[in-house]
C-alpha positions as a printed Julia matrix, in Angstrom:
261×3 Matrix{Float64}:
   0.0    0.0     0.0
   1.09   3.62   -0.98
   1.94   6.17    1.35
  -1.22   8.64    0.97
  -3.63   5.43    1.56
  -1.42   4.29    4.68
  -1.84   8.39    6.37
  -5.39   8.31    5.15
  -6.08   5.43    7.02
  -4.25   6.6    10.34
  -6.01   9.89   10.1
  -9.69   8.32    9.82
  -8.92   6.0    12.82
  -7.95   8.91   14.95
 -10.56  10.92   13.9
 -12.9    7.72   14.33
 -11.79   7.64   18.43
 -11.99  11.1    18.65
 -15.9   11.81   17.78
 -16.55   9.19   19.37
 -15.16  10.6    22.76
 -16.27  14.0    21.69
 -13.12  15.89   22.15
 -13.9   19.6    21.41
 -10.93  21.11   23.15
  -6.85  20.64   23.55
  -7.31  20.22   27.3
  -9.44  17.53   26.85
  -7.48  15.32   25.34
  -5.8   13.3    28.48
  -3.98  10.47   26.35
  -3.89   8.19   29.57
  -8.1    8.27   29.99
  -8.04   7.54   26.63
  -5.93   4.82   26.72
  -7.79   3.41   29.85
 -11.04   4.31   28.29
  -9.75   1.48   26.04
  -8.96  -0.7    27.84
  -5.23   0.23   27.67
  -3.53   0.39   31.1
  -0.51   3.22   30.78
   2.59   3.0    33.1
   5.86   4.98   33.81
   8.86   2.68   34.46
  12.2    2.79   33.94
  13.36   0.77   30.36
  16.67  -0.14   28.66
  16.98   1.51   25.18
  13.56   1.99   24.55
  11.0    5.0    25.43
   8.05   2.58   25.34
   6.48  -0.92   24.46
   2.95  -2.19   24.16
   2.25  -5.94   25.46
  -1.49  -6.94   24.23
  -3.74  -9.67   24.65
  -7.18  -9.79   22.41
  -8.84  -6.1    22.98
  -6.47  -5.22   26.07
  -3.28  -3.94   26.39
  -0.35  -2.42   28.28
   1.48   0.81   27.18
   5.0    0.97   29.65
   6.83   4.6    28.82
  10.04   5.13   30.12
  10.24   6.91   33.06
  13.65   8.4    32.44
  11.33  10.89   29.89
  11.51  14.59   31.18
   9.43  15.8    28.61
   5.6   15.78   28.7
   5.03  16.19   25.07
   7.25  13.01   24.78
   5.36  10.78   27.22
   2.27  12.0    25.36
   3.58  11.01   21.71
   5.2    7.35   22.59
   1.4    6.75   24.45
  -0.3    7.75   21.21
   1.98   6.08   18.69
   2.08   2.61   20.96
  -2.54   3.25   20.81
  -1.74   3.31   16.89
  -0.45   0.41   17.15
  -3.04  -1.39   19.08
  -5.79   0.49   16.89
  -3.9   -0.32   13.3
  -2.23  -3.18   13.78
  -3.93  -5.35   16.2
  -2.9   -8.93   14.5
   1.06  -7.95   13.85
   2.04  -6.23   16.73
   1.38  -8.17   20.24
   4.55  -6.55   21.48
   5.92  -3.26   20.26
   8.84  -1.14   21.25
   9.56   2.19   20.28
  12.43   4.7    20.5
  13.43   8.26   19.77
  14.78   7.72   16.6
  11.02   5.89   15.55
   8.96   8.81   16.93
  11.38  11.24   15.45
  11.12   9.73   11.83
   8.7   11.12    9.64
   9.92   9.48    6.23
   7.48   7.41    4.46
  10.21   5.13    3.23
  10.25   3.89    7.09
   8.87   0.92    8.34
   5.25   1.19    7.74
   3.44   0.33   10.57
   5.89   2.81   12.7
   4.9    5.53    9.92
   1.49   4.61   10.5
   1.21   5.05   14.36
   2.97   8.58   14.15
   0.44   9.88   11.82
  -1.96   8.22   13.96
  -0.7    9.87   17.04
  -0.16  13.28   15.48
  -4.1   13.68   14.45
  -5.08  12.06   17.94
  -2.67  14.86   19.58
  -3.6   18.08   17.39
  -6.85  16.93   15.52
  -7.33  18.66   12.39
 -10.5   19.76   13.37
  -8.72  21.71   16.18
  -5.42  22.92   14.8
  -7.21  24.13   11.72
  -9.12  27.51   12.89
  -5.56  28.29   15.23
  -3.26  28.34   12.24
  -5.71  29.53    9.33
  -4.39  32.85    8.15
  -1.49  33.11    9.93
   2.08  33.42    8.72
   3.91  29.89    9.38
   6.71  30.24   11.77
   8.28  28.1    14.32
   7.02  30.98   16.93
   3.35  29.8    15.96
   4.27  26.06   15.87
   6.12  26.78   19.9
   2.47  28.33   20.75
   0.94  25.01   19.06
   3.09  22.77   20.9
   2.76  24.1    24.73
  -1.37  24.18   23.76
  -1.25  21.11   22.71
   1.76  19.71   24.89
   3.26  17.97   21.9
   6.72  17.75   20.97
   7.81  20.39   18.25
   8.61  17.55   15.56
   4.95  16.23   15.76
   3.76  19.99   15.56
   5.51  20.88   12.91
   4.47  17.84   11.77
   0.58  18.35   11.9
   0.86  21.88   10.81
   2.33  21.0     7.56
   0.0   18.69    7.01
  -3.35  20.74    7.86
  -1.62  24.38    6.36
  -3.24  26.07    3.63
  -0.07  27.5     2.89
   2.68  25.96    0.92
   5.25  25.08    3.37
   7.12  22.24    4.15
   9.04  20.58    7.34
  12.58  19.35    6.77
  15.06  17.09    9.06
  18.53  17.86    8.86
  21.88  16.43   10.53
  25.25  16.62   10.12
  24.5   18.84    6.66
  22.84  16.04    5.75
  18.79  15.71    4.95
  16.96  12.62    6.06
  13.28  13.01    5.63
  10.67  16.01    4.3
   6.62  16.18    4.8
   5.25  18.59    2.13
   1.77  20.62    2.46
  -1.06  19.54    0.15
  -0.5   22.71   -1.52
   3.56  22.78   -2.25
   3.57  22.09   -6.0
   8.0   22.07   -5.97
  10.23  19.03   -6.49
  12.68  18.61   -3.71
  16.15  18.55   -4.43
  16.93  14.77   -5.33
  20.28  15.8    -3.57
  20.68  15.16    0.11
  23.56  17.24    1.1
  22.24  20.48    2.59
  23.14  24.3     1.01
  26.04  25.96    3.17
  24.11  29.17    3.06
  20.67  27.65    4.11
  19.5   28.22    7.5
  19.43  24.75    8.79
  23.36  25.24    7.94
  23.37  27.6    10.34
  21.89  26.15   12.7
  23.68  24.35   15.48
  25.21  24.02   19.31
  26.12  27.39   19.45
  23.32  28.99   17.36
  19.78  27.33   18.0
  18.06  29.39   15.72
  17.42  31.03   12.06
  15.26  32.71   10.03
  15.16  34.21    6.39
  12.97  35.02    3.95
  15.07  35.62    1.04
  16.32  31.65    0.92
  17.52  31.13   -3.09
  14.8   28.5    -3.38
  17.49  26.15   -5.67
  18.98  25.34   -2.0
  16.46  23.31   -1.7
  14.11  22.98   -4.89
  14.7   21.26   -7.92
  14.52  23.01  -10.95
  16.23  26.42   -9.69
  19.9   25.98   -9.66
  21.26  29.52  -10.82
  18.21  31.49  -10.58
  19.57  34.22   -8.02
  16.06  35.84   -7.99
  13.33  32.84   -6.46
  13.59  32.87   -2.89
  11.38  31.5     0.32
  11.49  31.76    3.46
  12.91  28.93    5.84
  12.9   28.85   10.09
  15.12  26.63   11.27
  16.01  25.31   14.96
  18.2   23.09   16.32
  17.56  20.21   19.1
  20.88  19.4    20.96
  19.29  16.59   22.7
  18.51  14.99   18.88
  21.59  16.43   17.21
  19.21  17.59   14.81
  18.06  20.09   12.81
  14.43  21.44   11.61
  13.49  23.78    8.74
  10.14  25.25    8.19
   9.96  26.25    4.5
   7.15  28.63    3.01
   6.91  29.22   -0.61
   5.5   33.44    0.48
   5.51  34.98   -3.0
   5.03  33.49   -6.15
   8.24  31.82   -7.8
């Protein structure tokens, strides 16, 4: 199965669990009564090299999250993606593990069942029907997506995620290490090619980016840093936001096609 049938999918099952426990509100979505509404007992112990597993049996389950996690936007996301599992996958995964390099991997050339419970999780976190009126008409920025995130006490990634996903706006959200890309998530509305090359642009932001600076922003970007089909043209340009996560020894860039090109 393609990609855009495997996220369809993911989304309609989250959205499925959400009507039917009538979530109208951020605040209301406590991933733990949702899990025990379920039937899905949720606890915080301390595991080697994983930030959580699933165990199930028939239409019950246990989620175990790490209890070394700081973060409550990261205890939230490994409880949702470990419930995509139990709602998508309930006769190939009896025990699941997850770690930060699954929950911080947005490529569809991943596995697909671990691609599958982070789209999951990311509509069952920040439901479309939610984010939507908070982001429409606004200019995309990693300052709205930090506003999104503490709302919704999600991790950036996943926000920047979602909001890609559910912008009007052509944008899209790339990972970067080591001047290196490993995955992108385009908006329904970005009509570019991506560069087939991996290696990223020394005068991009997310080159910029790094231990000692955690943050840039630009809005005259050459677009052939990162588009196909631009190389030379001085006079295309988007913006891109970029931050940097020590902790991941990672970068993100927010790109946003703002003027026509």
């Amino acid at each position: 199965m393609t990609a855009r049938p495997r996220k369809a999918i993911a989304v309609a099952k989250a959205k499925e669990l959400l009507n039917e426990l009538r979530i109208r509100h951020p605040s209301e979505i406590d991933i733990e009564r949702i899990a025990a509404f379920k039937k899905v007992l949720v606890r915080h112990e301390p595991l080697q090299g994983m930030d959580g597993r699933i165990v199930r049996d028939k239409n019950a389950a246990i989620i175990t999250v790490n209890s070394a996690i700081k973060f409550e936007g990261q205890r939230r996301f490994v409880i949702a993606h470990e419930l995509g599992h139990f709602f998508l996958h309930p006769t190939t995964r009896q025990i699941e593990t997850v770690n930060a390099n699954q929950i911080n991997n947005w490529s569809e050339r991943q596995e697909v069942e671990e691609y599958e419970a982070n789209i999951f999780a990311a509509e069952l976190l920040m439901p479309e029907t939610l984010l939507g009126p908070r982001i429409k008409g606004i200019r995309p920025s990693f300052d709205l997506i930090e506003t999104l995130s503490a709302e919704f006490h999600t991790t950036l990634t996943a926000t920047a995620v979602q909001f890609v996903l559910n912008t009007s706006e052509e944008c899209a959200i790339v990972s970067c290490s080591k001047r290196e890309r490993l995955w992108f998530i385009l908006s329904r509305q970005f009509s570019f090619p991506m560069l087939e090359e991996t290696h990223i642009h020394g005068c991009s932001c997310a080159a910029e980016v790094g231990i000692n600076k955690r943050s840039s922003r630009s809005s005259q970007v050459e677009a052939g840093y990162w588009l196909d089909g631009f190389r030379g043209d001085h006079k295309s340009s988007l913006t891109e936001d970029a931050r940097f996560f020590p902790s991941l020894d990672r970068s993100l860039s927010l790109l946003w096609i703002h003027d026509a090109i």
